[in-house]
Every structure is written in C-alpha cells, then in structure tokens.
N, C-alpha and C positions, 0 to 999 in steps of 0.2 A: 503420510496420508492416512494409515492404518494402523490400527494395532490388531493381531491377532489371539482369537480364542481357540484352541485346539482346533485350529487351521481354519477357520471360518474367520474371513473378514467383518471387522468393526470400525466402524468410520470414527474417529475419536471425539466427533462430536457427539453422538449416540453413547458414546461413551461417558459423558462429561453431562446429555441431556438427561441419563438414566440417572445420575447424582442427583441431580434438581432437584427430580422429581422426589426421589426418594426426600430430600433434606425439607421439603416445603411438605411433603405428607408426614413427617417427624414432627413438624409445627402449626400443622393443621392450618395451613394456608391453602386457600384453592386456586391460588393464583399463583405459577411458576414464571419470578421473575431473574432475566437473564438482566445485567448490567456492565456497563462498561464507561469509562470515564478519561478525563483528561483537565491538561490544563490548558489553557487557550495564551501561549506564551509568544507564541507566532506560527510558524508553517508546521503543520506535524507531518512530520518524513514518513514514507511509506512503511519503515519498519513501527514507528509507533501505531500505525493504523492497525497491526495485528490486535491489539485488545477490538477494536471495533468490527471489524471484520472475521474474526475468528469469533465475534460474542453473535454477531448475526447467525452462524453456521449452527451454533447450540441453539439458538429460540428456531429457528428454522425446523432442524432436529425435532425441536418440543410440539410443532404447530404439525409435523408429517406424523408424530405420534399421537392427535387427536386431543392436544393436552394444551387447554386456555393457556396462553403465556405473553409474556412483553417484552418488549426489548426497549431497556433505558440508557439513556448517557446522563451522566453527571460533568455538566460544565464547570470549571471548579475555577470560577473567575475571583474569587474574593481569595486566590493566592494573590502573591507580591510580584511585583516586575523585579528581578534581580538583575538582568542585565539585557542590554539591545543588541540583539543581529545586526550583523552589515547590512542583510536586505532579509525582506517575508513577502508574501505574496500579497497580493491587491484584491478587491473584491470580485473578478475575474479568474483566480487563481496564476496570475499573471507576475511573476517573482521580480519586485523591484528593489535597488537601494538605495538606502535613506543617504540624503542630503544630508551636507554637516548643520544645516539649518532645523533639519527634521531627526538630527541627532540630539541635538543641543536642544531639542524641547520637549524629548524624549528622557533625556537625562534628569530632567525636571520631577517625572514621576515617577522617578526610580523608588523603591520599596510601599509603592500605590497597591491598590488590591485593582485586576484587570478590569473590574467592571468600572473604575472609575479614574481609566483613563481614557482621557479624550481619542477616536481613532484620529490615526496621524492619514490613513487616507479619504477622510471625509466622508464615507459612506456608510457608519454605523455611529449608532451612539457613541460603543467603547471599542478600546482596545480587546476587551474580552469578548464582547459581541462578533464583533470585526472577524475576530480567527476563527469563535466556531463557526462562525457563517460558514468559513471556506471549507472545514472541515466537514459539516452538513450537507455541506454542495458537492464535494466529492465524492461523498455515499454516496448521495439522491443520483448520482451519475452512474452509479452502478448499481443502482437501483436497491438500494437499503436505508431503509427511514427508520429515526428512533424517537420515543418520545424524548425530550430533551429536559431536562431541571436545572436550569442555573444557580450557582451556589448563590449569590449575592440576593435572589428571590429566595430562595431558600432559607437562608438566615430573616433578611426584611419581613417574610409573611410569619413568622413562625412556626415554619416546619421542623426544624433545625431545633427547637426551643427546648421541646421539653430531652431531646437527646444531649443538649446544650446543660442541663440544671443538673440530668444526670454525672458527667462526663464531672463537673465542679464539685456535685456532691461526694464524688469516691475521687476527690483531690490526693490524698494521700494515699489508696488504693492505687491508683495509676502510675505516681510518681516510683511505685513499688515493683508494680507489675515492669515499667519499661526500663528500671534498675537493671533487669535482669537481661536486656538486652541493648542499653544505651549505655555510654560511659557517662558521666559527669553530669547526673539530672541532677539538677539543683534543690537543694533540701525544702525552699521556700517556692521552688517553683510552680506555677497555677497553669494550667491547661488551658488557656484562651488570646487571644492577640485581638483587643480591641483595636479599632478604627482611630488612628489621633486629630481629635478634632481640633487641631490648629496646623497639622501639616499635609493631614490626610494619608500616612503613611501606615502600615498595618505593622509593620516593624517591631511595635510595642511592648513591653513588659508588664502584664499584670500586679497591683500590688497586692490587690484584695480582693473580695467580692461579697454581694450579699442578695442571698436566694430568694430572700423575702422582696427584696426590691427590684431584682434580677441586673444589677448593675454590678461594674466591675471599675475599682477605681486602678489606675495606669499611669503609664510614665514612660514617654516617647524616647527612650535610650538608644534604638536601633540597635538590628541583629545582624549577625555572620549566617548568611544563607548557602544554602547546601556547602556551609565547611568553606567557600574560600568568597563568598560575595558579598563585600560588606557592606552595610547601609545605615548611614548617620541618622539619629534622630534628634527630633528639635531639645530637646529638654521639658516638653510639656508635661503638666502631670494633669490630668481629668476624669473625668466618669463615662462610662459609657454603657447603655444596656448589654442586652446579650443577643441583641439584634446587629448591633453596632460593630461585629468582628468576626472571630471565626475559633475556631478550634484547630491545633496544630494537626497537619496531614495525617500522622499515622492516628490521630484520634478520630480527625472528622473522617477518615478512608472507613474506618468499622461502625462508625456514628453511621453512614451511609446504611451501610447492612441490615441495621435496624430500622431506620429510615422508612426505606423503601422497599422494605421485607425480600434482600436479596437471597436469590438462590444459586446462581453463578456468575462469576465473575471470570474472564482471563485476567493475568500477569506478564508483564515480562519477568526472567531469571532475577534480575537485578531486585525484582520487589519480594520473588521468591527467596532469597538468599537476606533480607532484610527486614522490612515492614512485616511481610506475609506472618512468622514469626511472632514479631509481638501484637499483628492485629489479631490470629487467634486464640491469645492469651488473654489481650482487653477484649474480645468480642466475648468468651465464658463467662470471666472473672469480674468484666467492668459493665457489660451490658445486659448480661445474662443471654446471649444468645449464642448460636451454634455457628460458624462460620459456614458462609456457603462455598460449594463447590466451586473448584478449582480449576485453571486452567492455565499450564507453566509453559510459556514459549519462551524457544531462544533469538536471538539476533538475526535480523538482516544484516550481510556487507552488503556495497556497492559495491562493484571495480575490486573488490578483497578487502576494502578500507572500508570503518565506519562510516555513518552519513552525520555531517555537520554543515551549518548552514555559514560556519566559520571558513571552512576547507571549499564550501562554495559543491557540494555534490549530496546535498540534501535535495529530495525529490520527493514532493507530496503527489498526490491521486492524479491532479490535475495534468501533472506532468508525463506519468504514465500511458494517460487517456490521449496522450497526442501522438502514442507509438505503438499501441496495443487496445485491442478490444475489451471491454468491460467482462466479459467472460474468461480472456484469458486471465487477466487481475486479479478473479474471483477463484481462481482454478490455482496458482503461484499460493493463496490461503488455506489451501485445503491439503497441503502436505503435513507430512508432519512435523506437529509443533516444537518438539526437542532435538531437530535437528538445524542447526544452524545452517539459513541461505547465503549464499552468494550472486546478486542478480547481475548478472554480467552483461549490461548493457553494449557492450562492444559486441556483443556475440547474441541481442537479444531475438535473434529469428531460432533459436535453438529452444526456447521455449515455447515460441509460438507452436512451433513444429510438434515440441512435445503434448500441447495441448489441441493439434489438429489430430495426432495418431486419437489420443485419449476420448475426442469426439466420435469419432471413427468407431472405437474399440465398442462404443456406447448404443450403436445405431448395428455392429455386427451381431452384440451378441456376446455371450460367455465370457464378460467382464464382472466381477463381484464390484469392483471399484469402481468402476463406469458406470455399472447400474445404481449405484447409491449415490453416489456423485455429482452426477452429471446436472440428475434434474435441482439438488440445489443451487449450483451456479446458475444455470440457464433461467430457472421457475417455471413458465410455462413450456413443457418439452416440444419442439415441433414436429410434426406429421413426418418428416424426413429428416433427413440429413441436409446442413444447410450444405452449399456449395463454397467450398473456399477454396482458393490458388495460393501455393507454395509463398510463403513470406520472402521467403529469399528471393523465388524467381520475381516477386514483386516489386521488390528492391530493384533489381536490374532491371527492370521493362520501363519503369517509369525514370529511369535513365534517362531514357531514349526518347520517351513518347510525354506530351502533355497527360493528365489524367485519363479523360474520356478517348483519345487515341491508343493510350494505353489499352484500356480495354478491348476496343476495338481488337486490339492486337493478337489479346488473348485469345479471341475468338475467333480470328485467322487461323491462330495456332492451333486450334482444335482445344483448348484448356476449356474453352466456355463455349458451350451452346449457344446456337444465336434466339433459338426460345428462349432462354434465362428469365425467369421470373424477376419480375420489375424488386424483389425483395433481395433475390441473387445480385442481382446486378448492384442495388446500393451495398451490400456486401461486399463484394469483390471491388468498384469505385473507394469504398470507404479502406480497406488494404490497402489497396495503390498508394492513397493518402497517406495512409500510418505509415506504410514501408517508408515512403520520402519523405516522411519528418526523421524517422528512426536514423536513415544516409545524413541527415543535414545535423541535428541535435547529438547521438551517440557514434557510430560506426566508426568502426576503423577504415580510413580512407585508402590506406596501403590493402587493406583486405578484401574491401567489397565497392569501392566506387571504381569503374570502369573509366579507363584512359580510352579518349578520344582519338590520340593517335596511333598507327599502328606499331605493336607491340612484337621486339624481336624474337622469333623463336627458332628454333633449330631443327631447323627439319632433314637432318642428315638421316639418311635412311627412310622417311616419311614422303620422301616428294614424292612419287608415283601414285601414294597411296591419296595421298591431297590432290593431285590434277585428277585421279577415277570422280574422288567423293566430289569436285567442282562438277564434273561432265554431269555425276547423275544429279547433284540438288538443283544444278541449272534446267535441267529437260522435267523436272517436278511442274506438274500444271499446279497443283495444290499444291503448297507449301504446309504442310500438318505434322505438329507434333512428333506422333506414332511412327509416322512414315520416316522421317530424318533420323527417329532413334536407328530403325532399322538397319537404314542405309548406315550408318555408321558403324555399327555394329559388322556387317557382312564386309565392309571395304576392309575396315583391320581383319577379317577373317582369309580374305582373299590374300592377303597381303602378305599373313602369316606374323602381323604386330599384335603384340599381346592387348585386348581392349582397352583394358585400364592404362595403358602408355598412350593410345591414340586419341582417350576422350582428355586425357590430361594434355595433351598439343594441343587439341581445340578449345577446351578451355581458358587455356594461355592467351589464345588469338585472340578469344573475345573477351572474357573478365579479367584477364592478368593474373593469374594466380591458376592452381592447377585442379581447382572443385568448384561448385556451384551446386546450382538446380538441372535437375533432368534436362541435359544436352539439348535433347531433337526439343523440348518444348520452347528454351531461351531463345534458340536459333530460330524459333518457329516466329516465336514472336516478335522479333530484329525484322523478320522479313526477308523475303528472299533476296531481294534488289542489294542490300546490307552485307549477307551472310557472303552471295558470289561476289559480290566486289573486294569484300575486304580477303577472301582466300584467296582469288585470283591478285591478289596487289600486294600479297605477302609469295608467293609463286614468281612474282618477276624481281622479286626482292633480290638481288645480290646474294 
C-alpha cells in the first residue's frame, strides 16, 4: 500500500504521480496525462482491471495535487479474435455460455480485428464495443470514468496517421531496434497488418508500402498469434491505406505515448519483463520520445490458482459488486503493487473486516495510511463514520431472517440504533445482501453456513455451567448484544471454565464450527425465543 521515505509514508501513487509530473514538465506539456488500455477480447477478470484502477488512483493523486490531468483508456479493438471462451459476460455483466451455434459463428471471425465483429449478444454493434461496454460499466459502478479512444476510430479518423508513416518510415530502424529483443524478425519484415479486403481478417502480411500514397500492398497468409494460435488466411493479395489496419502491439503500445502525449501508464510484470523493454527503446530511438512513468504490478490468484475464463473462476467487477461494496474493491487496489494477491474468496469477510478496521483507523485518527487513503477510495469523505455491521455476523443473521427482518434483528440485538439514518440503514440492508450472495456464490459451506439441525456437542463438564447461562438469558427482559457477552463471560468465570473453551461450546451450538462473530451480538440477533430453545433442547439431549 506504501512505500517508505526515511520513515514518512508515501502512497505509491504520489509516488508514480510525482513521475508524471516531472516527465510532462521535461516536454513541456501542460496537460499530465494518466492512461491505461486494453483489449476488448471478452470479460477482463479483476486482476486485468489493476491497469485501470490503479491508473485511476495516479490521475486522482495528480487532481488532489492541483495539477490539470486526464485519465485515458485506449480500447484496442482493431486487435485479432484469436480464439473464443466457453462463456463472457452479457451486456448486464451477467456471464453466459456460447451455444455450439454461437460457437460455430464465432469461429467464422476468427483473426477479425474486434471492432468488426458482429456482437454475438445483440446489444452492440461489435464484438469490441460489446466488452468494453462491460468494462466501462464496471468502473462507472465504482465510480471511475475515463475518456475512452477506440483504436478502430483511431486509425479510421486519422489520428493514428501520422504515427502510422512514422513507424514505416524507420522500417529498418525498428526491425533493428526489436532484433535486440525479438528472436526471428524477419529481414523483409514491415510494421503494419492491413485489413484483408476479401476476408476481413487482420492476420496479413505486408508486402510493401508507399508513403506518398499512404497505402500498403499485402497478402492475406495468416499469422501464429501469441506463439501457439493459428489463423489461416485466404491467399488474397491487395492494397490497403494506412487507415485500413494497424500496427503490431508492441509498436502501436509506444505509437500510443506519442499519440496521446502519455505521462503514465501501469503494467502488469508480464509486460514489464517484455514489451516494456523494447517499447522504451522504439519510444527514444523510433519516435523520439521519452517513455512515460511507470507503474509495475504483480498478479492476482483466486482460490491460489490463476484466473481463466477456461478453468471457469474468472471474475470480472460485476461480479465482485454482488459480494463486496465498491469501497471495499477500491481499497483490495491500493496495496501494494509488487506484492502478489491472493483473493480468497472462500474466506472473503476477512477482507471486508480488513477494510472496516482501515475505515475506522481513518475517522480515529493517527493513521498516515488512512489519512491518505481513505479519501481516495470514498471521494467525497463523509461527516462521520459510516455505520457497518460485522460481515461475518451478516452472513449468519441473514441465515435466519429474510433481509429487512434481518435488520430488524440487528436492532434488537443492540448492533443498530433504531434512529439509524435512512443512509445507515440502506448500508447495513445492502450487507445483508452482499453477505448472502457471498454464503450462495463463494463460501465454504462446511465453514460458515449454519446447520438447521441441532448440532452434537459435548458438554461433559459444561452442563451446569449451560443450565446457569439458560436460567439467566431466559429471565433477560432485553435480549442485547452487550448484555449476553457479559453473561457469558461471568457464567465461565463462575464455573472456573477457561472463556475461550466455553465461547467455543456455544459456538458449536449455533454455527457449527468453533469461532465466528462477537458471541452475545449473533445470539442477540437469533433472538431470544431461538437461543433458549435451542440450549435448553441440547440439555435434554442424551
């Protein structure tokens, strides 16, 4: 989340926004531009979203330092379809899979550039359109917009152009430069992939070109895409402007930089250990320009395993957004980047948790990381602290109770005020929710979903101390939180059982397992009618 300066915290995006700056006041730009990019290939799983989300947190940075800036995406739809998912999301963010009918017509436009394939779910033009929709719609849900640039406009308008005549004109320059980092560039090889205008495939081989005319004549041979995806091509051979294609990734990724007069960018490892490399060789050498600032993250796992939409535990924004608040999401990006995550969906209240202390720490006081932090996930800070309830104890309550009795319950329990601001209240409702998609979609069911029937335990040695704790929760007018910790507390003291042995019996009894959430608040909220039946009906147990 930090790096430090002779003990003084620095938030790494402050870190990375101080780059910026400096790199655009090197080139006398007055405009400090943050970008981040993608391909629209289908669902981009929450560890790809770190360029975007970690590119927001630097222009945020740039905008809390007084300093004009923008936050761009580059939609990079005029790449190739190289091969189809089993399933991608729908314009909902709703993850379906393709039919062998909507495979088989899918197959059709294998080595297509994305903007010009038809969408296979009917709700955009393209294929290309289609995924960043969802992708855009994920932000916006978390409240981060970017201007957006489509490559396919890009190249069509002419923006692309004159980086385009550059990029042909140091032909041999390039072929040189990426020698030094590619095996096998070919001696004859041209730097562009026109459009084949008889199969529509981008796959293509350049044979020539000529700057005066700005065309490129080709010959539709089909390419081996990232090393193992092959795509036939028809045998056509024709002409094509320099509108009409694209330029290979690692050329149009620094073409960009110039472009759009970038001044940072994130990476993941994989681009640093690769492209990164020879795009600030062709950004010196080939475009004359200075690479912008850097920003090198590691991997997300899920579950410890990579995320693959093949393995079927690929999980884009939307997905997240059905078990976690948009704050929390934004808080999981603000660690630090070189530290490889594991988001352990089976265990996902242990983040939430992390990220209620961190609210907390923020609204106490005497956080360096809280107070830097905090307000760029939230944006507008609020006047207090908002009110949340234990994720976990969420999970269990809503067990038991519909939503809005749920709550109710809490408020029996003494957890929630029964003033609660109508702003609290859709807060703690909208948990309830999250928690019970979290039990339904991730949780370990042996862990945290509560057995309906009653659960054996062994109360050798315990029974006396279990009929005192029945007498006193039963004679309880009020049923509250605070008050049940207590009693439980003093019954093992009277008893002379070590606490930690007797909260661990009662949590047996009601969650099956030997920890939870703060005792007296679960039982608070079970209710009393619940809590004395079910002890007294484990007491006449055999």
């Amino acid at each position: 989340m930090e790096v430090r300066n002779k003990g003084r915290f620095v938030f790494w995006a402050d870190a990375v926004a101080d780059s910026a700056i400096e790199h655009a006041r090197r080139n006398s730009m007055l405009m400090v531009t943050v970008k981040s990019g993608g391909s629209p290939s289908g669902g981009k799983h929450i560890g790809n979203m770190n360029d975007q989300i970690r590119a927001f947190f630097i222009y945020d940075a740039l905008t809390r330092k007084g300093v004009r800036a923008r936050l761009i995406y580059t939609n990079d739809d005029m790449d190739p379809l190289r091969t189809i998912p089993p399933s991608a999301p729908n314009g909902d963010g709703e993850w379906h899979f393709f039919t062998d009918q909507e495979l088989a017509t899918l197959e059709k436009h294998l080595g297509w550039p994305y903007s010009r394939i038809p969408d296979v779910f009917g709700c955009h033009r393209s294929w290309g359109e289609h995924f960043n929709s969802v992708i855009q719609d994920g932000l916006s849900r978390i409240g981060i917009v970017m201007e957006n640039y489509d490559n396919s406009e890009s190249y069509a308008s002419g923006r692309f152009l004159e980086a385009t005549r550059l990029t042909l004109s140091k032909t041999v320059l390039v072929r040189e430069v990426l020698s030094r980092f590619q095996r096998n560039v070919e001696k004859n090889w041209i730097p562009f992939h026109p459009v084949c205008g008889n199969c529509g495939k981008i796959t293509t081989t350049a044979l020539s070109f000529d700057l005066g005319s700005e065309t490129v004549e080709y010959e539709c041979k089909g390419r081996v895409l990232a090393g193992k995806y092959v795509i036939k091509g028809c045998g056509h051979r024709g002409f094509s402007t320099l509108k009409e294609g694209k330029l290979p990734w690692r050329l149009e990724w620094v073409a960009q930089w110039k472009v759009f007069q970038v001044n940072a960018e994130p990476f993941g490892k994989d681009h640093y250990e690769g492209s990164w490399k020879s795009g600030q060789a062709l950004a010196r050498e080939v475009y004359g320009i200075e690479p912008p600032a850097s920003l090198v993250y590691e991997f997300f796992l899920v579950n410890g395993e990579k995320m693959s939409s093949r393995k079927g535990n690929a999980y884009i924004l939307h997905d997240l957004l059905k078990v976690l608040e948009p704050e929390v999401i934004k808080y999981l990006y603000t660690k630090r980047p070189m530290m490889q995550r594991n988001i352990d969906l089976k265990n996902l209240h242990l983040l939430v948790e992390e990220f209620d202390r961190f609210e907390e720490s923020f609204f106490k006081g005497g956080s360096e990381e809280a107070a830097r932090i905090y307000p760029a996930i939230v944006g507008k800070v609020p006047d207090r602290k908002p009110l949340r309830v234990s994720y976990l104890l969420a999970s269990y309550v809503i067990q038991f109770y519909p939503v809005e009795e749920a709550y109710r319950s809490l408020v029996r329990a003494g957890v929630v005020k029964e003033e609660a601001c109508e702003e609290d209240r859709e807060r703690l409702l909208r948990r309830l929710v999250l928690a019970g998609n979290w039990l339904s979609m991730f949780a370990d069911a042996s862990k945290y979903v509560v057995k309906r029937e009653l659960v054996e335990v062994d109360l050798n040695g315990f029974k006396q101390a279990f009929k005192e704790l029945v007498e006193e929760l039963s004679s309880l007018e009020e049923f509250k939180g605070e008050e049940i910790q207590n009693i439980i507390y003093s019954t093992a003291r009277r008893h002379s059982i070590p606490s930690s042995s007797f909260f661990e019996k009662l949590y047996m009894v009601f969650t099956g397992r030997g920890s939870g959430p703060r005792l007296g608040y679960l039982l608070a909220a079970l209710g009393k009618e619940h809590v004395v039946t079910r002890l007294k009906t484990l007491l006449q147990t055999p």
